[in-house]
Every structure is written in structure tokens, then in C-alpha cells.
SERO-4910 file (N, C-alpha, C, O; in steps of 0.05 Angstrom, whole numbers):
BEGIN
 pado doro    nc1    nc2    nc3   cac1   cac2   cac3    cc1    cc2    cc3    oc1    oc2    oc3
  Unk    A   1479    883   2503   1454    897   2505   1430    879   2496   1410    877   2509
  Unk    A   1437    865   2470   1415    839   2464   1395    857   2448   1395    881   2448
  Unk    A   1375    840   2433   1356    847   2414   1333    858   2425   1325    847   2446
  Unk    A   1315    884   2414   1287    884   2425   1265    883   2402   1259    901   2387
  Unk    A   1258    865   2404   1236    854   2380   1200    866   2397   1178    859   2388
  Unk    A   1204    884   2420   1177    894   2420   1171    924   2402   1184    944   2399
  Unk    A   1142    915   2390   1137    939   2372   1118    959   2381   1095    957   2391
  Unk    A   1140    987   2372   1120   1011   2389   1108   1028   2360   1116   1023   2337
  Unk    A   1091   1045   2368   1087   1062   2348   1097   1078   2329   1088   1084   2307
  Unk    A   1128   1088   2347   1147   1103   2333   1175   1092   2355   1176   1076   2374
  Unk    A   1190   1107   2345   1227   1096   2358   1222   1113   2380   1234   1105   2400
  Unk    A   1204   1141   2386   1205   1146   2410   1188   1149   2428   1188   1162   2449
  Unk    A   1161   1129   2411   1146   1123   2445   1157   1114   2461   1180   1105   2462
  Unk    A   1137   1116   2480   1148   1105   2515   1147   1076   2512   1131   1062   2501
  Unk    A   1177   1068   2532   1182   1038   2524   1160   1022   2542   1154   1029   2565
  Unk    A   1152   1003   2530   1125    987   2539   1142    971   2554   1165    964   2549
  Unk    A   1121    964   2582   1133    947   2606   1104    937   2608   1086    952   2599
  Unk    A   1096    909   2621   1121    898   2626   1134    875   2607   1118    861   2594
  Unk    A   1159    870   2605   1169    867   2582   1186    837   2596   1188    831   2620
  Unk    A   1198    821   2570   1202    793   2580   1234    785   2564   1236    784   2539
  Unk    A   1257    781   2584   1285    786   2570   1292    752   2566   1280    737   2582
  Unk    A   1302    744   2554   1312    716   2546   1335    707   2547   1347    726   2558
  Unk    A   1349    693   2544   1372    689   2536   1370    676   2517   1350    662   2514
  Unk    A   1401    677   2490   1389    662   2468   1410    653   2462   1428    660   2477
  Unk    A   1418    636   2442   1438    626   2431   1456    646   2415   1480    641   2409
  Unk    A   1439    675   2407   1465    689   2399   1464    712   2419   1485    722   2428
  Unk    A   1446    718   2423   1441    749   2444   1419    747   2453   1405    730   2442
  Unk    A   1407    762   2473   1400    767   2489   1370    783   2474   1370    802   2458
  Unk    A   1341    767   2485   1323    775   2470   1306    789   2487   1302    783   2510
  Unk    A   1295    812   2473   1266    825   2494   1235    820   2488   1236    825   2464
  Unk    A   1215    814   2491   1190    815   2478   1170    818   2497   1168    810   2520
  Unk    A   1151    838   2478   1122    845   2496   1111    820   2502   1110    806   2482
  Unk    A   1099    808   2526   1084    789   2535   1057    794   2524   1048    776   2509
  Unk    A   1044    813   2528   1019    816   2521   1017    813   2485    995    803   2478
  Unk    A   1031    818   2470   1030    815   2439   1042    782   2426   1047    776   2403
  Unk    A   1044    766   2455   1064    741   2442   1043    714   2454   1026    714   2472
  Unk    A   1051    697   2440   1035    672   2440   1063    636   2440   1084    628   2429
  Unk    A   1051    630   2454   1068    604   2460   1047    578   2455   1028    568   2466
  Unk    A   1067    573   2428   1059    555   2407   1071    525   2408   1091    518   2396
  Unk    A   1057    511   2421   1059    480   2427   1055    460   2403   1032    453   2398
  Unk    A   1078    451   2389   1073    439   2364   1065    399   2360   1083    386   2372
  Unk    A   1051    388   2352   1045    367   2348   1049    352   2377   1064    332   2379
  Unk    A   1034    363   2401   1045    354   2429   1023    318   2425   1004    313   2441
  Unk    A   1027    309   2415   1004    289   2400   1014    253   2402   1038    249   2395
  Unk    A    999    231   2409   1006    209   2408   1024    197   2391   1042    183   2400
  Unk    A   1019    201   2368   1042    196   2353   1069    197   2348   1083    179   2338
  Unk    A   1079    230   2361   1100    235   2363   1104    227   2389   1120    208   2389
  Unk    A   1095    232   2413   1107    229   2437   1110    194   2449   1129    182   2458
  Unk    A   1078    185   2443   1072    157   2454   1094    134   2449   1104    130   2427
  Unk    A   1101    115   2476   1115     98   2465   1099     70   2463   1111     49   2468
  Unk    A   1075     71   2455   1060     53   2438   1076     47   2412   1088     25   2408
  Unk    A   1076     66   2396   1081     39   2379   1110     31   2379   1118     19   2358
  Unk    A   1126     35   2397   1159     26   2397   1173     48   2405   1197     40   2408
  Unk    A   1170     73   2411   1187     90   2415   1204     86   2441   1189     82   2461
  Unk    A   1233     85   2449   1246     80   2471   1233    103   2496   1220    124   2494
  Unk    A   1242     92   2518   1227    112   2538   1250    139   2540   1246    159   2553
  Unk    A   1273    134   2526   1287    157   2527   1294    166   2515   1316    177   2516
  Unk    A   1267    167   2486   1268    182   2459   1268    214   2465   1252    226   2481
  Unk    A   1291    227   2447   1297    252   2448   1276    271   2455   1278    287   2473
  Unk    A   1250    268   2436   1232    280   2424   1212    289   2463   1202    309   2473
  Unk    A   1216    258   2471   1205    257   2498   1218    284   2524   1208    289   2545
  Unk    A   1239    296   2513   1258    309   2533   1246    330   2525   1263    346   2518
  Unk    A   1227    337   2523   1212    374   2520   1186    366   2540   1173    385   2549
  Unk    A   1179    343   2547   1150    336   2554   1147    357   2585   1130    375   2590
  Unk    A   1176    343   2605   1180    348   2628   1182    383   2627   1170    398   2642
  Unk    A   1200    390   2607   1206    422   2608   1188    435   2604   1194    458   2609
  Unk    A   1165    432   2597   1138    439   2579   1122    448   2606   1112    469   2612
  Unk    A   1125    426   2617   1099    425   2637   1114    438   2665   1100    455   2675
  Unk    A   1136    434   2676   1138    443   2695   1150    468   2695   1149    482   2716
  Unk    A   1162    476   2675   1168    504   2684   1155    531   2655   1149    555   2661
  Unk    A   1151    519   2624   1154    531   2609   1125    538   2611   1122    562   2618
  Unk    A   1099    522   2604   1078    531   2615   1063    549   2642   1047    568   2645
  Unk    A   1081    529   2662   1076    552   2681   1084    577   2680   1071    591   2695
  Unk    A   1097    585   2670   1115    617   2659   1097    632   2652   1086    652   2661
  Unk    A   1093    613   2626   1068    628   2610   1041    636   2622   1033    660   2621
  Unk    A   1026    617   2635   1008    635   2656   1008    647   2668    986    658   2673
  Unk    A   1045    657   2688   1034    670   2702   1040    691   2689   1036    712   2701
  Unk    A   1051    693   2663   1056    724   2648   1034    726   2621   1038    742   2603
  Unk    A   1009    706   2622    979    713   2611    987    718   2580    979    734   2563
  Unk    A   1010    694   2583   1015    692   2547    997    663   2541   1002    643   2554
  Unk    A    981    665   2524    962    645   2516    986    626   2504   1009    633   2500
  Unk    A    978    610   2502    981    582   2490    961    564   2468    940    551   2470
  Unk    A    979    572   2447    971    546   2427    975    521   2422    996    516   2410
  Unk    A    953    494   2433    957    473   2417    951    475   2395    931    486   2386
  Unk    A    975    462   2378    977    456   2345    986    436   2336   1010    433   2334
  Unk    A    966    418   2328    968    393   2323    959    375   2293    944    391   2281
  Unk    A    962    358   2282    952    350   2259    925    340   2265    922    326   2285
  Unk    A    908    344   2254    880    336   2247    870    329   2213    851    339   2201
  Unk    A    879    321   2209    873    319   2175    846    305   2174    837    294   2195
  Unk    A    831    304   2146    809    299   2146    804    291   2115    822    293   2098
  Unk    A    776    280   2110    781    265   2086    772    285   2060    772    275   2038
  Unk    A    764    311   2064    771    333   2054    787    343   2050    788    354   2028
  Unk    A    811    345   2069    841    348   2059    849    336   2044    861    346   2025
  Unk    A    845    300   2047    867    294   2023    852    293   2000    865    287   1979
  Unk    A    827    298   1997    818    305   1972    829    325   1959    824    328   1935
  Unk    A    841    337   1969    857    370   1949    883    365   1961    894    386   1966
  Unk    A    897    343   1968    925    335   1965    932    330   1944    919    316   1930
  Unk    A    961    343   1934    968    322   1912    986    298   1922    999    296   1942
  Unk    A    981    275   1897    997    253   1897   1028    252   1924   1032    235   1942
  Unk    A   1039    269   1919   1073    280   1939   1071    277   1958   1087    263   1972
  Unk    A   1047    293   1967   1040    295   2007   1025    265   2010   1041    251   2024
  Unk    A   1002    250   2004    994    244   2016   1007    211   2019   1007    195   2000
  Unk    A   1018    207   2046   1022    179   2050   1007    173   2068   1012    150   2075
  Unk    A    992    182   2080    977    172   2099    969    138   2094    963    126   2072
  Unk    A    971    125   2124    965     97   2126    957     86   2153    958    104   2170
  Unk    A    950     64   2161    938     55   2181    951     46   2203    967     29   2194
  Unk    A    955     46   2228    973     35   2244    957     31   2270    934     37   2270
  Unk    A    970     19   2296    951      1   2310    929     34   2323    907     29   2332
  Unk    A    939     61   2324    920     76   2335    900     91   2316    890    113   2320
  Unk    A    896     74   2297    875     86   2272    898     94   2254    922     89   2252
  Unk    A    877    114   2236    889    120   2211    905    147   2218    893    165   2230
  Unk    A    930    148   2211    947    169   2212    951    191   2212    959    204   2193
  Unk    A    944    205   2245    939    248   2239    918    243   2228    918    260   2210
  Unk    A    902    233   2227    871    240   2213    861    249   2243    871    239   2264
  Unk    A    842    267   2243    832    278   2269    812    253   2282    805    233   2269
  Unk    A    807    258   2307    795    234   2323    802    211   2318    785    194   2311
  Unk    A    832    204   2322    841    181   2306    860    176   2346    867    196   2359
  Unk    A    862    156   2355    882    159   2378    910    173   2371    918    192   2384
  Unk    A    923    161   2349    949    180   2351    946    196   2342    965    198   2327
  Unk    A    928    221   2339    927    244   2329    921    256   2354    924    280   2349
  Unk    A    913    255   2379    902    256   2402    932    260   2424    954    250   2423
  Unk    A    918    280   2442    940    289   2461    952    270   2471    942    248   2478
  Unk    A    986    279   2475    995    260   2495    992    249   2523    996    270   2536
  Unk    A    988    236   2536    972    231   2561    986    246   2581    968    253   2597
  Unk    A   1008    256   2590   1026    275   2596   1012    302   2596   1007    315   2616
  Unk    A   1005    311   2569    988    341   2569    960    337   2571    950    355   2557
  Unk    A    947    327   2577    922    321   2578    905    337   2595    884    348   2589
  Unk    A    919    338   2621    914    360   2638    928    391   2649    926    408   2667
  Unk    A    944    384   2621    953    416   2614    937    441   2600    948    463   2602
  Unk    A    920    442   2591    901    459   2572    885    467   2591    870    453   2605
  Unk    A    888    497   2592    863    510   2610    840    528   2596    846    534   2573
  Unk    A    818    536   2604    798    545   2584    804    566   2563    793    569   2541
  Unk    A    820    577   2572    834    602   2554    853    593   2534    867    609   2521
  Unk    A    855    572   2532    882    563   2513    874    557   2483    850    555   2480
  Unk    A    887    554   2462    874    555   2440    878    534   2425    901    525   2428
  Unk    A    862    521   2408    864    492   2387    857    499   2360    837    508   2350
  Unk    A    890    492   2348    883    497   2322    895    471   2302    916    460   2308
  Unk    A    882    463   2281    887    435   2268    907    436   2235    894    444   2216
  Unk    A    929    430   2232    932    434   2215    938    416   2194    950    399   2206
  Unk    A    938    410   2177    936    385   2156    966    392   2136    966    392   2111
  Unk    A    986    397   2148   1020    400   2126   1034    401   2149   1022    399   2170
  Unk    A   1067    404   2147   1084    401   2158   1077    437   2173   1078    442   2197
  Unk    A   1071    454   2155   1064    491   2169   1046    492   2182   1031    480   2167
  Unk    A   1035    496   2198   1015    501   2208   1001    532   2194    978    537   2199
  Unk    A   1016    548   2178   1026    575   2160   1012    566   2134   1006    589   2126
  Unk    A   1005    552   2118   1001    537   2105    969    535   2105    956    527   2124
  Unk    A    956    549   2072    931    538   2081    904    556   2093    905    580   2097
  Unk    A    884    542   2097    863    555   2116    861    535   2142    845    518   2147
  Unk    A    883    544   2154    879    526   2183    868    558   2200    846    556   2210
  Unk    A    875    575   2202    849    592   2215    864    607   2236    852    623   2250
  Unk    A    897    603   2239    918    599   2258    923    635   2255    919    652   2273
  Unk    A    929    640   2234    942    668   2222    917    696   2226    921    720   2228
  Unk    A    889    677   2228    870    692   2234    863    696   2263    849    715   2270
  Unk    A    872    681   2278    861    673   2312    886    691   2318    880    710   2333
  Unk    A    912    693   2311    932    713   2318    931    742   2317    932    761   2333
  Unk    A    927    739   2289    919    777   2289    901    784   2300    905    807   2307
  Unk    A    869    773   2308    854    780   2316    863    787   2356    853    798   2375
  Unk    A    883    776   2351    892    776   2393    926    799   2394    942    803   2412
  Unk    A    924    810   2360    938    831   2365    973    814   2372    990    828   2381
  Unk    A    977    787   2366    999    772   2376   1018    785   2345   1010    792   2324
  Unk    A   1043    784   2354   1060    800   2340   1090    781   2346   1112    785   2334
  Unk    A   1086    767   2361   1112    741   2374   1106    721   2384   1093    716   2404
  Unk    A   1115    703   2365   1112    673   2370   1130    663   2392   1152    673   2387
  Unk    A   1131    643   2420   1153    627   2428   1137    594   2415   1113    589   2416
  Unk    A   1154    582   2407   1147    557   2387   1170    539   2410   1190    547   2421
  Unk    A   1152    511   2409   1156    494   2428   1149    467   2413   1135    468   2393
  Unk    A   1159    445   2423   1154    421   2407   1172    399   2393   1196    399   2395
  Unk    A   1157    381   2379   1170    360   2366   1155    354   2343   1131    352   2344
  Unk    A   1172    349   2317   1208    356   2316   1211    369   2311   1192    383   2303
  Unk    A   1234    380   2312   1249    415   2318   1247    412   2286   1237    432   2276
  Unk    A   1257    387   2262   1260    393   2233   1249    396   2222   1258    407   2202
  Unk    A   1224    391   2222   1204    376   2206   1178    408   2214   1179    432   2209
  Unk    A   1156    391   2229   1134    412   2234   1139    432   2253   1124    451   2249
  Unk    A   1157    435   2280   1174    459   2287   1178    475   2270   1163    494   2266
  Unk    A   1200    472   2257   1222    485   2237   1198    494   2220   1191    516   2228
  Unk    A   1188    488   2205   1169    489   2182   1153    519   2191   1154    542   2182
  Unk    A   1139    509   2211   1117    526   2227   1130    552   2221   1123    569   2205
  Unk    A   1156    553   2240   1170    580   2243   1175    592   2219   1167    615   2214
  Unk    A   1186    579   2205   1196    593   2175   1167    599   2164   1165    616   2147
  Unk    A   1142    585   2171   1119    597   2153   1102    617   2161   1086    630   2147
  Unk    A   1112    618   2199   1101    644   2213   1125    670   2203   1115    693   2199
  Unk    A   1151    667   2200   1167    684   2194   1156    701   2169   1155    725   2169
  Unk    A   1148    684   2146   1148    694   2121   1118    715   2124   1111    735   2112
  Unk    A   1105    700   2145   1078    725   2148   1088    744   2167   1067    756   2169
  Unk    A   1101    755   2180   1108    770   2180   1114    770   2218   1123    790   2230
  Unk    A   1107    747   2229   1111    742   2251   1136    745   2265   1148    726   2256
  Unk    A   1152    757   2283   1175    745   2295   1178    716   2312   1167    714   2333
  Unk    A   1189    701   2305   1191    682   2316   1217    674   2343   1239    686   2343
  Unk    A   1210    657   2361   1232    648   2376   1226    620   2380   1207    608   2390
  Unk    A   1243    615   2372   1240    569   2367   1260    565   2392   1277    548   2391
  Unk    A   1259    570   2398   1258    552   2440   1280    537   2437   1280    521   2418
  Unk    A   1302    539   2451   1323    514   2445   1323    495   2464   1335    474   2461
  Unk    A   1307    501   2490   1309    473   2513   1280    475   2509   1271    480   2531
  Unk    A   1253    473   2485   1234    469   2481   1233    453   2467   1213    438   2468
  Unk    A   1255    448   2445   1244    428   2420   1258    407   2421   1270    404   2442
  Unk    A   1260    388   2399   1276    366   2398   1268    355   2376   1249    363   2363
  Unk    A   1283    335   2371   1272    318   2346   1296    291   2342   1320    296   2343
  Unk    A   1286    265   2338   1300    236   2324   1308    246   2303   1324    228   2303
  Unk    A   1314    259   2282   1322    257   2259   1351    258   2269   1360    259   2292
  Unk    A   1363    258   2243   1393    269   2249   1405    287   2263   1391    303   2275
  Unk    A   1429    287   2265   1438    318   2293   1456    339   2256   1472    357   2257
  Unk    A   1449    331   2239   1459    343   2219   1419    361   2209   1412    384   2207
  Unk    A   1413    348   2207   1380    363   2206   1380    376   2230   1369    397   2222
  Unk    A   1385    379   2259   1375    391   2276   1391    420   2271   1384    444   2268
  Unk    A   1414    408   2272   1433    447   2261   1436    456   2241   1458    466   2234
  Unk    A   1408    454   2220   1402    469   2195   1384    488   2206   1385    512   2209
  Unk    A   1366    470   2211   1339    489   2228   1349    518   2248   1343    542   2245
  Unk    A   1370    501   2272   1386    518   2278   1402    543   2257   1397    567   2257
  Unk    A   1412    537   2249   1428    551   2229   1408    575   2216   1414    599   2220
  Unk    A   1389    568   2203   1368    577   2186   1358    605   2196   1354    627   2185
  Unk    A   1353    592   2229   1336    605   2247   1354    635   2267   1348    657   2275
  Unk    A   1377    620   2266   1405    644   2275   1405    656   2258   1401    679   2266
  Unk    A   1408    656   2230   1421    666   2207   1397    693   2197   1407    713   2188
  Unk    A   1371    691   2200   1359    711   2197   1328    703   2204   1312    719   2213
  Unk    A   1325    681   2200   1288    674   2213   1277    682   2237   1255    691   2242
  Unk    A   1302    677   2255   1296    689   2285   1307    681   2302   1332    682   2299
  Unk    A   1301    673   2320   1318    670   2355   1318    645   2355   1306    630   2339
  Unk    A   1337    634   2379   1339    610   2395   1337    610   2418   1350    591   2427
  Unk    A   1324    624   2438   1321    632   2465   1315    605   2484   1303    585   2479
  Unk    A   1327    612   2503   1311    590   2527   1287    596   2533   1275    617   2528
  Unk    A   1279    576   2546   1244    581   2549   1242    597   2576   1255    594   2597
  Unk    A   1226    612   2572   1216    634   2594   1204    613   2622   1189    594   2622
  Unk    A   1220    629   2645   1215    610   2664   1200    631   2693   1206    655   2697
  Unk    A   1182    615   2709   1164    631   2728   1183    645   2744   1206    638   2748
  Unk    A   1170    669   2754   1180    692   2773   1191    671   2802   1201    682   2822
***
């Protein structure tokens, strides 16, 4: 039968159509289109570019192609907005960093996730992915949840009630994101042919694990009619 994570007013209003079914790594997911948002994480030079050494058949790179040709297109034509969410840090931020977080340092595309920096800047791949309706939000931690990034405010205000989360790395600012949209009270679905990540394949099936076990879904990415 599979899960239905759309929310009605009571158990016996009328069931809201039109409605969007998934497949997932444990069952079978439902969610309102109109209440959900598809959240594109650090899609950004740094992670993706193979400037500064990255192989051309770095893992992280294997969401770029899925992104654009079928997972985005989905999303427009079922008028689920899309969030870029990317690092922008600023020299305000690390003024109220403590000592722990901040390593920031210099490398050949400027200074590191600092905003208007080249590798903080889209990947050349999405560049002409973003259409006027789409949304930019900057966040300075591994959460985008985290903070006054403005993210938790631009949501509720659009009535969004379901995240699909997309991106690289699945461990790190993926993973993070979700568990920090979960704890506000978001449902989440962390995409399993959306994300990826270089770290370990022992870090990738924690996140996994974490996210089965009660955070939320593992669904495939919603694909066009």
C-alpha cells in the first residue's frame, strides 16, 4: 500500500489530488505536489568542478546528468519549485564562528564558499538550469536548518510541508540539511538516484540508515509524465 505523507485537515477530508507516488527504498511514498519543494544542495564549483583535480568520473558528478534531464524536468512539469542551496559565507559569518567551524582558506578559485568567490558559484552544467520562479538561498554550516539563512521562512511562507532533497554529498550537507529540515518539522525525502558523495561507502549507509530508520524516505526521483 506504501506511505502517505500528504496532510489534510482531518483523517476524513477529501483525499487531495493531484498527488505524486514514489518508489522508495522501504515502501512506497505519496506526496502533495503543490505543498513540496525540490531542494538542490551545494550544486556549486567546488563540489562538482574538476578544476581543482577532481576525476571526470567522480561519484559526486553522477547526480549532475540525473538532475537535469529527467529530475528537474519532473519538477516543472508538476510546478514543484526548486531550491538552489548553496554556501555563501561572508566575512560576517565568520565573525560569529567559533574557533571548530571555521577552516576556511584560499585555493586557486578564491577564498573558500565565501560568496562571489568562483568555487562558491554554480556548476557550469546548471547554469542554465534556474528559471525565474526558482529560489536562492545561502547558507554558511553544513544545515542549511541552521541559523538565519531565511530558508525555513521562504518555506512556510509557500505553505511547503515536503522536502525532495537532491545533491552532493549525501554525508555531509545533504544528510545534515535533512535531519535539520526533519527536526523543524518538515517531512523529508533524500532522493537515492539524486545524491552521492566521495566519502566513504561506510558514511554513505549511516545517512542511509538514519534516514530509513525514522528521519524519512529514500525515494527515487520523480520522473516526467
Amino acid at each position: 500500500m506504501g506511505y502517505d505523507i500528504i496532510h489534510t485537515i482531518s483523517p476524513d477530508a477529501p483525499t487531495i489530488y493531484p498527488r505524486i507516488r514514489v518508489e522508495s527504498t522501504t515502501e512506497p511514498v505519496s506526496f502533495d505536489p503543490a505543498a513540496t519543494a525540490f531542494v538542490i544542495i551545494d550544486p556549486q564549483n567546488y563540489f562538482l568542478s574538476p578544476y581543482p583535480g577532481r576525476p571526470a568520473n567522480s561519484l559526486d558528478l553522477a547526480v549532475v546528468d540525473t538532475l537535469l534531464e529527467h529530475a528537474i524536468p519532473a519538477c516543472v512539469e508538476a510546478d514543484i519549485p526548486v531550491v538552489w542551496l548553496g554556501w555563501g559565507v561572508t566575512d560576517e559569518h565568520i565573525d560569529g564562528m567559533s574557533p571548530t567551524i571555521i577552516k576556511w582558506e584560499m585555493v586557486n578559485g578564491g577564498r573558500v564558499l565565501m560568496k562571489k568567490q568562483w568555487n562558491s558559484g554554480q556548476y557550469h552544467q546548471f547554469l542554465d538550469a534556474p528559471k525565474p520562479q526558482d529560489i536562492w538561498v545561502y547558507k554558511n554550516r553544513l544545515s542549511a536548518f541552521w541559523g538565519d539563512t531565511g530558508v525555513k521562512r521562504i518555506l512556510e511562507a509557500r505553505g511547503i510541508r515536503t522536502l525532495l532533497l537532491a545533491g552532493a554529498n549525501l554525508d555531509q550537507c545533504v544528510g545534515r540539511s535533512s535531519q535539520g529540515a526533519y527536526t523543524h518539522g518538515w517531512d523529508c525525502l533524500l532522493t537515492s538516484d539524486g545524491t552521492a558523495t566521495t566519502s566513504a561507502e561506510f558514511e554513505r549507509q549511516c545517512i542511509e540508515c538514519d534516514t530509513e530508520g525514522g528521519v524519512g524516505f529514500r525515494p527515487d526521483l520523480p520522473a516526467t509524465r
